[in-house]
C-alpha positions as CSV (number, residue, x, y, z in Angstrom):
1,X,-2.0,20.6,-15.5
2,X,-2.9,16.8,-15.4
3,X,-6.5,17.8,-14.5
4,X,-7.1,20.4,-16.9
5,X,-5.8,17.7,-19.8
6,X,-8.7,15.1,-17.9
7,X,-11.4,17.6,-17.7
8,X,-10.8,18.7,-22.3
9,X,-10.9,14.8,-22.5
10,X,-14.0,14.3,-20.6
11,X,-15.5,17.2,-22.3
12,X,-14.5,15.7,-25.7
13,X,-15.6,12.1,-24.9
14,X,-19.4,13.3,-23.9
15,X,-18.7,16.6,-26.8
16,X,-18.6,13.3,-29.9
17,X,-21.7,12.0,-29.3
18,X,-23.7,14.5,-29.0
19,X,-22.2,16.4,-32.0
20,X,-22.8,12.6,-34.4
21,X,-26.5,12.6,-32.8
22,X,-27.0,16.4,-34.3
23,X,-25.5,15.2,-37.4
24,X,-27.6,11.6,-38.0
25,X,-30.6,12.3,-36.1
26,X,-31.5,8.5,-35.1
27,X,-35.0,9.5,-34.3
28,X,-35.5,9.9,-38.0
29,X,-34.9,6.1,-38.3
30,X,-37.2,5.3,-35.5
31,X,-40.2,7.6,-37.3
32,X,-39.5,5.5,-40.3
33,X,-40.4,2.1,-38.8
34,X,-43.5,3.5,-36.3
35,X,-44.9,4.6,-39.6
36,X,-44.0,1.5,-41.2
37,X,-45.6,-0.1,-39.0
38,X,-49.1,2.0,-38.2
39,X,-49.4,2.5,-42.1
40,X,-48.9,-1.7,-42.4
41,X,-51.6,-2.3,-39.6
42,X,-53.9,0.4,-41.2
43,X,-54.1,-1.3,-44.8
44,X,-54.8,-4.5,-43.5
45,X,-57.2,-4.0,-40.6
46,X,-59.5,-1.4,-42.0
47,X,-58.6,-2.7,-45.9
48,X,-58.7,-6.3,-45.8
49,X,-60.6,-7.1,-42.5
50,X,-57.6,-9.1,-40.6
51,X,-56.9,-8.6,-36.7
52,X,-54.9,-6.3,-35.5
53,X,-53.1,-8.3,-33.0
54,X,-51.5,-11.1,-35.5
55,X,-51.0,-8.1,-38.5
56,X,-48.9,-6.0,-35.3
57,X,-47.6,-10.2,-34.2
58,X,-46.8,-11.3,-37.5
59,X,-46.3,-8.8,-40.8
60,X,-46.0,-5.5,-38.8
61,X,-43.9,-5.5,-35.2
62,X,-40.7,-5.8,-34.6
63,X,-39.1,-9.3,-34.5
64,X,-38.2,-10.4,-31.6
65,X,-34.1,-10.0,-32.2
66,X,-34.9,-6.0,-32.3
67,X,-33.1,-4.2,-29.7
68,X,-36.8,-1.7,-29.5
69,X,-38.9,-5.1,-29.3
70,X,-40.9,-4.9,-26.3
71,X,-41.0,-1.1,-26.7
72,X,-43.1,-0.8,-30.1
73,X,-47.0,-0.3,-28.8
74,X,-49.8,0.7,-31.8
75,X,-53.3,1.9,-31.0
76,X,-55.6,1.3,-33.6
77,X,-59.3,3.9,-33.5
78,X,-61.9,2.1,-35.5
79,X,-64.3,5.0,-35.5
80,X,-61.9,7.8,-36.8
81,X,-59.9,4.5,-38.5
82,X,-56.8,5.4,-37.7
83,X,-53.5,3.9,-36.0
84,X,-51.1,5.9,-33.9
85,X,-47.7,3.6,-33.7
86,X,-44.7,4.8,-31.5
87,X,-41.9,3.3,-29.2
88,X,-42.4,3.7,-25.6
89,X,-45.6,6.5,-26.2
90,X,-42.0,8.8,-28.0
91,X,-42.2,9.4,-32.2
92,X,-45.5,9.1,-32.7
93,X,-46.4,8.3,-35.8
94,X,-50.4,8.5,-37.6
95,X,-51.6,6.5,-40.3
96,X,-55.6,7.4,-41.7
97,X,-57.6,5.2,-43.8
98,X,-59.3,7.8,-46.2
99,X,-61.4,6.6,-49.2
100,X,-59.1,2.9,-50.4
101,X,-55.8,4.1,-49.1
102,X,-53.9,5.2,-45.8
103,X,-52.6,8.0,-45.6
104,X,-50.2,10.7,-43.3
105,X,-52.5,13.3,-42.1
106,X,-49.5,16.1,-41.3
């Protein structure tokens, strides 16, 4: 009896999670801040001419007191000018430079 009581706990306990993950969908908050930051690092390498490196160092990444710090990577295409943001090479994110403005390609 005591184990079948354990065993709807346990299921419970790992059921919660799961369930509020459905629900909230985190990754949608991640998505936001990759394309934050490849439409930020768009507009002002292609737009106004700056580097890269100190937009993604400075304006754009994450600061340094952000749990997904070190896991934020962009990868900017100057031929097709475009930059692909994501967290860990997950939630990919696209931002295009087409006429004067970035853009989403879907």
């Amino acid at each position: 009896m005591v184990s079948r009581i354990l065993i709807a706990i346990g299921a419970l306990v790992l059921a919660v999670p799961l369930v509020l993950c459905v629900i909230y969908r985190p990754d949608r908050a991640i998505r936001t801040a990759t394309a934050s930051v490849a439409d930020v690092i768009c507009a002002k390498a292609f737009v106004s001419g700056l580097d890269p490196d100190a937009v993604f160092c400075g304006d754009a990444g994450p600061s340094r007191h952000s749990p997904p710090a070190g896991m934020l990577r962009y990868r900017l295409d100057r031929a097709a000018k475009t930059v692909d943001a994501s967290v860990m090479g997950f939630l990919t994110q696209l931002s295009q430079l087409r006429g004067n403005a970035t853009e989403y390609p879907l």
